[in-house]
C-alpha positions as a Markdown table, in Angstrom:
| # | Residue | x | y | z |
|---|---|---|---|---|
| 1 | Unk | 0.0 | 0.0 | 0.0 |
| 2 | Unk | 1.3 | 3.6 | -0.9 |
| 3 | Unk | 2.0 | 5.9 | 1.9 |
| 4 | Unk | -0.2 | 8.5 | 0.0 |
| 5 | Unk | -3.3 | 5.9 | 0.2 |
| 6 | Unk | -3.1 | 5.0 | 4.0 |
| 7 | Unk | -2.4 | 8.3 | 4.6 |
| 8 | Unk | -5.9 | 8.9 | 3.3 |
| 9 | Unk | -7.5 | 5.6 | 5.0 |
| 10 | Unk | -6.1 | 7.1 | 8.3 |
| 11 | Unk | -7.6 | 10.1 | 7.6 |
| 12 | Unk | -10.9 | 8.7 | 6.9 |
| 13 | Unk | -10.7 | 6.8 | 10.3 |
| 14 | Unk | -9.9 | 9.5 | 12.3 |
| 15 | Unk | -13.5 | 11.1 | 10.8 |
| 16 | Unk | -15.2 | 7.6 | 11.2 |
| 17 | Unk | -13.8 | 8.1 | 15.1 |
| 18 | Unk | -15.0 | 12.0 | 15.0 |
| 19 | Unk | -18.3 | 11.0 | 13.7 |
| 20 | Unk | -18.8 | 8.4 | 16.3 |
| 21 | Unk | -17.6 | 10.3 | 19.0 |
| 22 | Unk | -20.4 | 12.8 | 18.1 |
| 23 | Unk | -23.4 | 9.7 | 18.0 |
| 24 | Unk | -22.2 | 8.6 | 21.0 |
| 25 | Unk | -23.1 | 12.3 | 22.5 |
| 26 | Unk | -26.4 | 12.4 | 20.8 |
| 27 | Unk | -27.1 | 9.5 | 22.4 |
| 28 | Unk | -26.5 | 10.1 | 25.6 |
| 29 | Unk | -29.2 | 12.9 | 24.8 |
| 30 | Unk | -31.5 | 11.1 | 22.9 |
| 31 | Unk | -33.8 | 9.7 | 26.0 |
| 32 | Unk | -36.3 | 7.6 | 25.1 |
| 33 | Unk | -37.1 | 6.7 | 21.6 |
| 34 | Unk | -40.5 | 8.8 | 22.1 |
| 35 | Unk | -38.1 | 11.5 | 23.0 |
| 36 | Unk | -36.0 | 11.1 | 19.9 |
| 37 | Unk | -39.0 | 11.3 | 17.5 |
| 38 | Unk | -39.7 | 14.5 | 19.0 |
| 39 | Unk | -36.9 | 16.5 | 18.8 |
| 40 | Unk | -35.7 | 17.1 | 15.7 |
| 41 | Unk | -32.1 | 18.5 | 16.6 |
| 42 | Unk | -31.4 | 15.4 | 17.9 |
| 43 | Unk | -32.6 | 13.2 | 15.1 |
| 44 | Unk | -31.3 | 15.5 | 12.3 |
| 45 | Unk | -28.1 | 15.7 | 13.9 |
| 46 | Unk | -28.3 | 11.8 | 14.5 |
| 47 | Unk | -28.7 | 10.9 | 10.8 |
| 48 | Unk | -26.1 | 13.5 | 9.9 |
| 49 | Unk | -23.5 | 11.9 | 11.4 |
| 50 | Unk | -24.7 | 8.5 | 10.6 |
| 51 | Unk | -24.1 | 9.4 | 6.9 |
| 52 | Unk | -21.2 | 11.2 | 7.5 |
| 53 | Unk | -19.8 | 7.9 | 9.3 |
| 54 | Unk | -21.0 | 5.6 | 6.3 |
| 55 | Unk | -19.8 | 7.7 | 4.1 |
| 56 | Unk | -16.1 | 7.5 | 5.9 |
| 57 | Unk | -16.6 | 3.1 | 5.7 |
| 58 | Unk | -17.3 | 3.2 | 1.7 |
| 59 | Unk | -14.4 | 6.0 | 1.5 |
| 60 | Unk | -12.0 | 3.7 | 2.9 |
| 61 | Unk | -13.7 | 0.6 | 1.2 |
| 62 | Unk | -13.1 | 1.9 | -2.2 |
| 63 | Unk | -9.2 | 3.0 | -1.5 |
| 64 | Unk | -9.2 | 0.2 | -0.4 |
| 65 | Unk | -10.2 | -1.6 | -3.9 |
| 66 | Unk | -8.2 | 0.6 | -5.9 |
| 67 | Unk | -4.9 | 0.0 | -4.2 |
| 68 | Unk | -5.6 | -3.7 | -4.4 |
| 69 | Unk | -6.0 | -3.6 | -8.0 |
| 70 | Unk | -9.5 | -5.1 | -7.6 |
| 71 | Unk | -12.6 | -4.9 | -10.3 |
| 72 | Unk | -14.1 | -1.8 | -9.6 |
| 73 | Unk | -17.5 | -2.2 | -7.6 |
| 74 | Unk | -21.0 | -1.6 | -9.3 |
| 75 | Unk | -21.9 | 0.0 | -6.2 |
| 76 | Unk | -21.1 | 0.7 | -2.2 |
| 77 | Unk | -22.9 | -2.7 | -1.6 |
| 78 | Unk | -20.2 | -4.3 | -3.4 |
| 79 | Unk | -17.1 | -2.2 | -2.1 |
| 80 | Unk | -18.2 | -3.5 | 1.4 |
| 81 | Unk | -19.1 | -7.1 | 0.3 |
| 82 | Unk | -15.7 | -6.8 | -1.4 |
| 83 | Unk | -13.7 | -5.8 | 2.0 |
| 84 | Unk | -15.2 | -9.2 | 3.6 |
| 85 | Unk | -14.4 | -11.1 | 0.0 |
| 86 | Unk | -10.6 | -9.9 | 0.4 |
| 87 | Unk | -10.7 | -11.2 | 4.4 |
| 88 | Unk | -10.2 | -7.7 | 5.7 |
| 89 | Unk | -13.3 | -7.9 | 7.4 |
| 90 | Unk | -15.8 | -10.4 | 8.7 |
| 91 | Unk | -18.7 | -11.4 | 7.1 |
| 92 | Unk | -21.4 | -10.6 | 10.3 |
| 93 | Unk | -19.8 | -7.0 | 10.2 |
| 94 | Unk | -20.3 | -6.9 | 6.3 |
| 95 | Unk | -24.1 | -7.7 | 6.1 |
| 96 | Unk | -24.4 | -4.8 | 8.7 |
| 97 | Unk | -21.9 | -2.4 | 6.8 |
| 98 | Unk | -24.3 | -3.4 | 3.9 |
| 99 | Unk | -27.4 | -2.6 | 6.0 |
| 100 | Unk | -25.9 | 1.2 | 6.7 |
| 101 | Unk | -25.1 | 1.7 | 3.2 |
| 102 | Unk | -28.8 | 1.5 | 2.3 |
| 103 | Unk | -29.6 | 3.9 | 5.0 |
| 104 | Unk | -26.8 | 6.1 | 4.2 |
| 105 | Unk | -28.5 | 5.8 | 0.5 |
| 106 | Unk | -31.8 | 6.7 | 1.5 |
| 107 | Unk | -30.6 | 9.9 | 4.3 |
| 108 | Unk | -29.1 | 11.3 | 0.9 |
| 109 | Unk | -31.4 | 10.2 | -1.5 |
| 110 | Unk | -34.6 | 10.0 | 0.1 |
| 111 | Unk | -35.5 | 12.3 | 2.5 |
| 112 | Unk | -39.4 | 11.2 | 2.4 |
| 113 | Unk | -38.9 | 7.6 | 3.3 |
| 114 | Unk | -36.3 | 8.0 | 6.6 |
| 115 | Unk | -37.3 | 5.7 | 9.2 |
| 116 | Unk | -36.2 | 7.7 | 12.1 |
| 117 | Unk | -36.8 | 4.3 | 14.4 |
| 118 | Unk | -34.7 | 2.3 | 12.3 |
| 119 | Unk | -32.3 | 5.5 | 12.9 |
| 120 | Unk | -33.1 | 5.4 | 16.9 |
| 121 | Unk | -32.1 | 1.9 | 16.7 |
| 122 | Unk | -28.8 | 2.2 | 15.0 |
| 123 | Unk | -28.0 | 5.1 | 17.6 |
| 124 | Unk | -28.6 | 2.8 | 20.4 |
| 125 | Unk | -27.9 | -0.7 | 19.4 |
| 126 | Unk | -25.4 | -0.3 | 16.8 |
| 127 | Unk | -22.2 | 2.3 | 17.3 |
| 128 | Unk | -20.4 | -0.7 | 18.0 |
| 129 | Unk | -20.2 | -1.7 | 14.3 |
| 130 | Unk | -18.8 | 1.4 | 13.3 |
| 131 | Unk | -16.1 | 1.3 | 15.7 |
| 132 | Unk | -15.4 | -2.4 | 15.0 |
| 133 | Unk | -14.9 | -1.9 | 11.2 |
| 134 | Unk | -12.3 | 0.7 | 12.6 |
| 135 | Unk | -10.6 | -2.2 | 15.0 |
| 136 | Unk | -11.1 | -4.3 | 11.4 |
| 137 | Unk | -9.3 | -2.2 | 8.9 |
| 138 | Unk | -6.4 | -0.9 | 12.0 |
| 139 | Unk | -5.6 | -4.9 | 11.8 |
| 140 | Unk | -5.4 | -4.8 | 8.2 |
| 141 | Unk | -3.5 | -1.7 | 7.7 |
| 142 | Unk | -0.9 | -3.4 | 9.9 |
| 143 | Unk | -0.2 | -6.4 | 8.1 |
| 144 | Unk | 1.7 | -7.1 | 5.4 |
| 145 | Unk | -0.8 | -5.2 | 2.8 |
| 146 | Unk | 0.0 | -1.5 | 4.8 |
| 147 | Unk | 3.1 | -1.5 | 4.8 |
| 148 | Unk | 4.2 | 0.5 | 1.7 |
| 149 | Unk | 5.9 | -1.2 | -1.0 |
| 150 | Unk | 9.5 | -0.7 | -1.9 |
């Protein structure tokens, strides 16, 4: 891997980390799910971030695929499917990478159709799986494909 491109990952990572860091506060002020329907700083804010943090995952996925050298991806599905095809990371955290794409699709695309309890339930159940893909690509960034080649 060039340093230019894991320069880049870590930069993306260090969002993904901001982004998070930022849920994890909304969270702590969303209350009640009731609560969270109802006030619409803390759910706008909420999907924000989500996106931005999905955003910073099919980033990284697609540097990712370039510097591999793999077939370009018809779409972000694929650039995360791909991730778990190349064993950089699992399969259970790829079906839910997959699962936040399509919501990161729809907050950008769709502003009608948000399911903002699909959107409490992320904030509350599924932060984790943000910061695990970072734990997931840190491992893979220090083996032997991060290290810049000679």
């Amino acid at each position: 891997m060039t340093q230019l491109t894991q320069q880049k990952i870590f930069e993306k990572l260090e969002s993904l980390r901001e982004y998070v860091s930022y849920l994890r506060t909304l969270r702590s002020e969303a209350g009640s799910e009731k609560q969270f329907l109802a006030d619409f700083h803390v759910f706008g804010n909420t999907e924000r971030y989500l996106q931005l943090s999905v955003q910073s995952i099919i980033d990284i996925a697609h540097l990712v695929i370039i510097d591999q050298g793999l077939k370009r991806p018809d779409d972000n599905y694929e650039a995360v499917s791909l991730l778990h095809n190349q064993g950089i990371v699992s399969e259970s955290l790829a079906n839910k990478l997959t699962k936040m794409v399509g919501l990161r699709n729809i907050l950008v695309h769709e502003y009608g159709k948000i399911d903002r309890k699909k959107v409490y339930e992320i904030l509350t159940n599924q932060l984790g799986d943000l910061e695990e893909f970072q734990k997931q690509i840190l491992k893979y960034l220090k083996g032997p494909h991060g290290r810049e080649e000679s």
